[in-house]
C-alpha positions as CSV (number, residue, x, y, z in Angstrom):
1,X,20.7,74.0,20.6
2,X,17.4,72.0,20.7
3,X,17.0,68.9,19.0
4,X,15.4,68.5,15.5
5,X,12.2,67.5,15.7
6,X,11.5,64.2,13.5
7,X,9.9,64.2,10.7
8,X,6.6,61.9,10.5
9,X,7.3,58.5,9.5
10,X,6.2,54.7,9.9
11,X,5.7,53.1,13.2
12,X,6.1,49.3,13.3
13,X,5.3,47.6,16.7
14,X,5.3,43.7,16.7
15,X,3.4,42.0,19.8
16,X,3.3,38.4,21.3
17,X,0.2,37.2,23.4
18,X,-1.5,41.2,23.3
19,X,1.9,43.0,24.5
20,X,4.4,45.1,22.5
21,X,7.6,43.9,22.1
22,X,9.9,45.5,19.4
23,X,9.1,48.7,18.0
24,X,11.1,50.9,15.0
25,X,10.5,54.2,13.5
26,X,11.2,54.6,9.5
27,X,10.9,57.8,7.4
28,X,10.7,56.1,4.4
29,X,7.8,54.0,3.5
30,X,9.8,51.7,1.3
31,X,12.3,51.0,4.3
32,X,9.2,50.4,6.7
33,X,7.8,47.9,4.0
34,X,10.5,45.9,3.8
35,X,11.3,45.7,7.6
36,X,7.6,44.7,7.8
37,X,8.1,41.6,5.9
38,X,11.2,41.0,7.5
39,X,9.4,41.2,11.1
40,X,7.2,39.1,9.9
41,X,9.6,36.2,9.3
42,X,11.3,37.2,12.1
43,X,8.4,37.2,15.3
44,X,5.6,35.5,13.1
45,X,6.1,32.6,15.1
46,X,6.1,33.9,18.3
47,X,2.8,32.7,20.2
48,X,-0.3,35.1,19.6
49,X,1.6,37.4,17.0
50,X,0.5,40.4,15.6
51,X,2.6,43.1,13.3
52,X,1.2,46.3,13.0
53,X,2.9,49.4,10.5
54,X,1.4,52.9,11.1
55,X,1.5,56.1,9.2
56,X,2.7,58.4,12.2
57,X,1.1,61.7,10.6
58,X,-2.2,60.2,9.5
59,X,-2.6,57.7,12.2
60,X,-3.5,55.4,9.1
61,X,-2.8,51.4,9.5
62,X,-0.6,50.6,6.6
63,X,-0.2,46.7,6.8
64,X,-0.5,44.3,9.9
65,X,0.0,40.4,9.9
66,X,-1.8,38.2,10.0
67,X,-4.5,40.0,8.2
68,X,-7.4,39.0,10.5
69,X,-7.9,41.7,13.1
70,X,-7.8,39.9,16.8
């Protein structure tokens, strides 16, 4: 039997100095949101940081920290 294919969800990448270095997948937005903020006080003081969360289906940025884009 194939394997289900996943519903779309949230994609949240967290990078240091340009490069990815933790990624997660969330199908519920409320879940995303809250590992979001808790990324953010996690890697935010990593040098050069940057937290992105993505609607996978849309392709829409959600929330990304800090709010000035690099």
């Amino acid at each position: 039997m194939a394997p289900a294919t996943p519903a779309p969800g949230r994609f949240l990448t967290a990078y240091t100095a340009g490069r990815p270095v933790v990624h997660g997948r969330w199908n519920g937005r409320a879940a995303a949101v809250r590992k979001f903020a808790g990324w953010v006080g996690e890697y935010g003081g990593l040098p050069g940081p940057r937290i992105v969360l993505v609607d996978e289906e849309s392709g829409q940025e959600l929330d990304r920290w800090p709010q000035e884009r690099a």
